[in-house]
N, C-alpha and C positions, 0 to 999 in steps of 0.2 A: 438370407433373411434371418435366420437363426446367430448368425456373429451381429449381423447391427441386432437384432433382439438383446442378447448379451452386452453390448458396448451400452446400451439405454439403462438398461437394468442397474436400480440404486444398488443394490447390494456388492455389483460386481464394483461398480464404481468406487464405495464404499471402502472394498477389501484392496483396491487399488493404488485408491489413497492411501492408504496405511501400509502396503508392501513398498511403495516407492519410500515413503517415509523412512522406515524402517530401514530400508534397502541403503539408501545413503549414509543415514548415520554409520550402518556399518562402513561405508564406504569412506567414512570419512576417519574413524576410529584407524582402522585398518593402517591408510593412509601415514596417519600420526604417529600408527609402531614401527613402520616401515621406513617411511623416506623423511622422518620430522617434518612432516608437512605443517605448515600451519591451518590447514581449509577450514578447520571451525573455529577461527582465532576469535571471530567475533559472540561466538556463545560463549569462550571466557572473559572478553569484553563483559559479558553481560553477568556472570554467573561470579567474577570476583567484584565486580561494582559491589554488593555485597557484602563481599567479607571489607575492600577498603571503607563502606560507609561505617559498620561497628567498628572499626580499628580508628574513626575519625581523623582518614586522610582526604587530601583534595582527590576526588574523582575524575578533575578534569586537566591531570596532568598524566604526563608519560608514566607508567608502569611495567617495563620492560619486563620486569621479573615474574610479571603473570602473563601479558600480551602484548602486541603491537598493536601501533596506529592509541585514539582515543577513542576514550569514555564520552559519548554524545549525548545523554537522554538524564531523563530528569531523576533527581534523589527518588522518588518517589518509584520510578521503575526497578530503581536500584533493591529497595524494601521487596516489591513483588518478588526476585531473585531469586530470595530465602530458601524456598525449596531444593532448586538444583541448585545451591551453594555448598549442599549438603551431600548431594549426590555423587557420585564417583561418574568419571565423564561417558563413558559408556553407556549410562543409563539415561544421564543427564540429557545429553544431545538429541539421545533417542525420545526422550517425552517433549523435547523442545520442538523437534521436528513433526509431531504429534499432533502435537496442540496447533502449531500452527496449517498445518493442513486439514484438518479435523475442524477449526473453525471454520475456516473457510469452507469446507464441504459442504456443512452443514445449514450457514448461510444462505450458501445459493439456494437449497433445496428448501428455504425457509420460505422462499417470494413462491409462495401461493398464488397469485395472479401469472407467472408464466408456466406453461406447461411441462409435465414432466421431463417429457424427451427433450423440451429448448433447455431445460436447466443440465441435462446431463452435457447438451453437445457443450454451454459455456464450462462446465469444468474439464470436456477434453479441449476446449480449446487453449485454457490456460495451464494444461497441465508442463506444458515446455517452461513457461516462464515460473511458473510454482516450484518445479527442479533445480531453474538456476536460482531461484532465492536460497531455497534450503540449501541447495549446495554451499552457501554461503555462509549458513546456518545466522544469516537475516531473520528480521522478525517483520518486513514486509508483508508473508502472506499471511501473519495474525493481523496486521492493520488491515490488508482488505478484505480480510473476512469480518472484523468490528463494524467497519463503516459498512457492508453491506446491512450487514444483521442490524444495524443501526436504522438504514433504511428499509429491512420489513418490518421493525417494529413500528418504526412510526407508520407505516401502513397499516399495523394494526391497534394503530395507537395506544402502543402499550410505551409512553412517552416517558416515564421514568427507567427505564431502561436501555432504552434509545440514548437520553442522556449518560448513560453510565458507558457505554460503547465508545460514545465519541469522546467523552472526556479520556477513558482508559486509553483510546487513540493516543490520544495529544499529549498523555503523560509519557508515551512510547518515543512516538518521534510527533514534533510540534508541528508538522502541514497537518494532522488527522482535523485538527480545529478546524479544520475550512469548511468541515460537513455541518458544524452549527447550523451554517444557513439554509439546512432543509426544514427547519420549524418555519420558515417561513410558508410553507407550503402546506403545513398542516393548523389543525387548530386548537387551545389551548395553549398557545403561546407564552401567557405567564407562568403556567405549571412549569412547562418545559423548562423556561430559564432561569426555576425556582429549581427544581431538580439538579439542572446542568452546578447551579452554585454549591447546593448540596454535595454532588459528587466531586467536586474539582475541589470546597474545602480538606472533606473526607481523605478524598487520594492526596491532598497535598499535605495532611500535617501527618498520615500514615509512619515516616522514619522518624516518628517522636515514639513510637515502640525501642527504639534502636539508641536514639541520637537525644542531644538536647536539643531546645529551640536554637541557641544560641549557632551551634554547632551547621542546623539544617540553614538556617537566613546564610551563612557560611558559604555550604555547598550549593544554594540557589547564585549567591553573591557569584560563584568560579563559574555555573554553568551559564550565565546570562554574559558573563566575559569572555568565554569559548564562543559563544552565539554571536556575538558582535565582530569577533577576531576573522570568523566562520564564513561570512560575510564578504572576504577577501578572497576567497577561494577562486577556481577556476569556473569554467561556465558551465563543465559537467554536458552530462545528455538531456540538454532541455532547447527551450525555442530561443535562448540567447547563446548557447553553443552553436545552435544551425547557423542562426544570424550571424554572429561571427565566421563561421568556421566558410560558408558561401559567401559572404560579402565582404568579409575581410577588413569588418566594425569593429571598433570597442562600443559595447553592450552596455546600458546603466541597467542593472537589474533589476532596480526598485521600479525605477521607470516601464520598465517592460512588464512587469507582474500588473502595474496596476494599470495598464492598458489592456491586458487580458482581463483583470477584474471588472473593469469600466464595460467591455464588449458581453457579460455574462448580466447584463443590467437588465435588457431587454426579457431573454428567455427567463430570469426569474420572478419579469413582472405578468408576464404572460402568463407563466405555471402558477403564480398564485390567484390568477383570474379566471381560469380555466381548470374546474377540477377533474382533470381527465390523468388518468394513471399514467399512460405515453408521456404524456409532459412532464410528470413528476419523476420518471426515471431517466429521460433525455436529459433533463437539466441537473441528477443526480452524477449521472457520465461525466455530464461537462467537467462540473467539482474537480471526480477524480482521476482527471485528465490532467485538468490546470492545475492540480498537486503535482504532477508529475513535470509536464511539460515545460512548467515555468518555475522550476526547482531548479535553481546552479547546482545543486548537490546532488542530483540524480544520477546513478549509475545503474548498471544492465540487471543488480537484483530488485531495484525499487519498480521496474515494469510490471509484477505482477499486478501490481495497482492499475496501471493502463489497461494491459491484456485486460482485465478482467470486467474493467470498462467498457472497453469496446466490444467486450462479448455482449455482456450486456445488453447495451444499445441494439446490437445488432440482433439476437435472438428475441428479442423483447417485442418486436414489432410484429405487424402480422402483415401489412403487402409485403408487397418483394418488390427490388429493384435493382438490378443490374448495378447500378453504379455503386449501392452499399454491400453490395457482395463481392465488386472489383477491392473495394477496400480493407476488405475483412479479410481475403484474402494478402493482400500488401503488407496489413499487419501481420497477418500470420508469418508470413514468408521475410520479412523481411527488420519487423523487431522483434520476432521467437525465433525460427525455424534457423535464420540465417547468421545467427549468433553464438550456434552449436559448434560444437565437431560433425553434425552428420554432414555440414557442406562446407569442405575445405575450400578456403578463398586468399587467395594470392593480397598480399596489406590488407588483411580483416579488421585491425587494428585501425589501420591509419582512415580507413570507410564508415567502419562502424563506430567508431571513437573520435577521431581525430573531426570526421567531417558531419558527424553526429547523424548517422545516417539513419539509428534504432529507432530516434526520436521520429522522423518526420512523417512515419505513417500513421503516428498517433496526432500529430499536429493536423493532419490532411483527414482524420475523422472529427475531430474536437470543430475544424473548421464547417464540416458537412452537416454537425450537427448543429452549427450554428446558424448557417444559413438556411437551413430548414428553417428555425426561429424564426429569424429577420423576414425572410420570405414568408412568413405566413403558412406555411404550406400544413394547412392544419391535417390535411387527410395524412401524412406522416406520421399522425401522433394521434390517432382514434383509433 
């Protein structure tokens, strides 16, 4: 009684998220004096965006001399930077790992409407997949602690800030836009997408600190041609990987996304007829599910978005039923738990990658929570 007293307990929680935080960055610093590792390549991806946007080069070509792989994300995230561009990496990595756990923390514990102890078990349940982001030194579990926080503001309809959430999403990585369509749910609709404009000018002419216009219309011009190039990619861990990878299809992505999109038509004409909270955060899941699921670019750090989903969903409720705690479990085990080193698996690779295995437990809840929808089954969602 007294250790699950403890494991509830925010502060434990709290000081837990910031030692794992912490923990890694060292773990990762370490790494880099020891064996040249690359493991926080991608917080220099982020942290020289920066210094190339003042030096007015393309951001969206190879820079071997600071990192590997590309620059993905908009000028404008480049500008945010500033700070840790300044910082020496040790410190750097450590406040990047920070913020993004710390958001997220603080989020969940934001939704007033679920009880204390449902909000602590959904951050031990995403704590596996929050680890493999940061260890990646990703900025996934900032984006799903924005879009959460985005969704209790609009519950507490503090709707200009909500907008600033989602926009600051979208200027990270471009699925965050998909949360726009929770204003549909709430009211004051032209405020909202009076705000959202405000912020997304705001955030977007921000590297005119930096840059000329001339200069920015430039690096919008490179990144909208990575975006398009982008597009060719592989199927990734998403529901046109499964597709593929078990039926042995070539996939049209565009096609596949907007048959997912088409299937969310129902549940959010429902949630906006029905002002009942259940509804409003089943159909907030969905969202950040279909960001993930039907993403060709997804790979095993962008799950925190999932996990955190599905915790959601699942703690958010108050009956109980066998069949959504079969699945909560399946997630657990099977796109967290089984993706570790704690369970060595003979092709984990060729299972969990190749035949897109992380995805499907997130597909087989996205699906349950739709058929709840369709089926009516309104005591689900009271």
């Amino acid at each position: 009684m007294i250790l699950k007293k403890i494991f509830f307990d925010k502060k434990f929680l709290l000081w837990l998220y910031i030692i794992v935080a912490i923990g890694i960055a060292a773990q990762l610093i370490i790494e880099q004096h020891t064996i040249n590792s690359t493991s926080f390549n991608n917080f220099k991806i982020f942290k020289n965006a920066f210094g190339l946007l003042i030096s007015h080069q393309n951001l969206y070509i190879e820079h071997p001399q600071f990192y590997f792989d590309l620059y993905k994300y908009s000028p404008s995230f480049a500008a945010l930077m500033l700070p840790f561009y300044y910082l020496p990496d040790w410190l750097g990595i450590s406040v990047w790992n920070l913020l993004n756990t710390l958001v997220l923390f603080f989020a969940v514990y934001s939704l007033q409407q679920i009880d204390a102890k449902k909000r602590a078990l959904i951050l031990l349940f995403v704590l596996l997949e929050m680890i493999t982001s940061i260890q990646n030194s990703q900025s996934n579990t900032l984006i799903a602690g924005l879009l959460i926080f985005a969704f209790s503001l609009f519950e507490k309809e503090k709707i200009f800030w909500a907008a600033l959430c989602i926009v600051l999403s979208f200027y990270i990585k471009i699925f965050g836009a998909a949360v726009f369509v929770l204003f549909l749910f709430y009211p004051n609709k032209l405020k909202f997408i009076f705000y959202s404009a405000f912020w997304t000018i705001l955030i977007f002419l921000m590297p005119l600190f930096f840059v000329s216009m001339k200069d920015l219309a430039w690096q919008y011009q490179n990144w909208l041609m990575l975006l398009i190039n982008d597009q060719q990619a592989s199927y990734g861990n998403s529901m046109m990987g499964l597709i593929h990878a078990w039926l042995h299809i070539d996939v049209n992505k565009t096609l596949t996304m907007l048959v997912g999109l088409l299937l969310l038509i129902v549940p959010f004409i429902k949630t906006m007829k029905e002002n009942i909270f259940q509804n409003r955060i089943a159909a907030f899941c969905l969202i950040l599910l279909w960001m993930i699921i039907f993403n060709h670019r997804s790979e095993s750090p962008t799950f925190i978005i999932a996990s955190a989903a599905v915790a959601l969903w699942y703690f958010s409720k108050t009956e109980k039923s066998v069949l959504n705690l079969v699945l909560l479990f399946v997630v657990l085990v099977f796109t967290s738990v089984i993706t570790t080193d704690i369970i060595p698996l003979p092709n984990k690779r060729y299972w969990l990658m190749d035949m897109a295995l992380k995805v499907l437990p997130c597909v087989l809840v996205w699906l349950k929570i739709l058929f709840d929808f369709y089926l009516n089954k309104k005591e689900r969602f009271r």
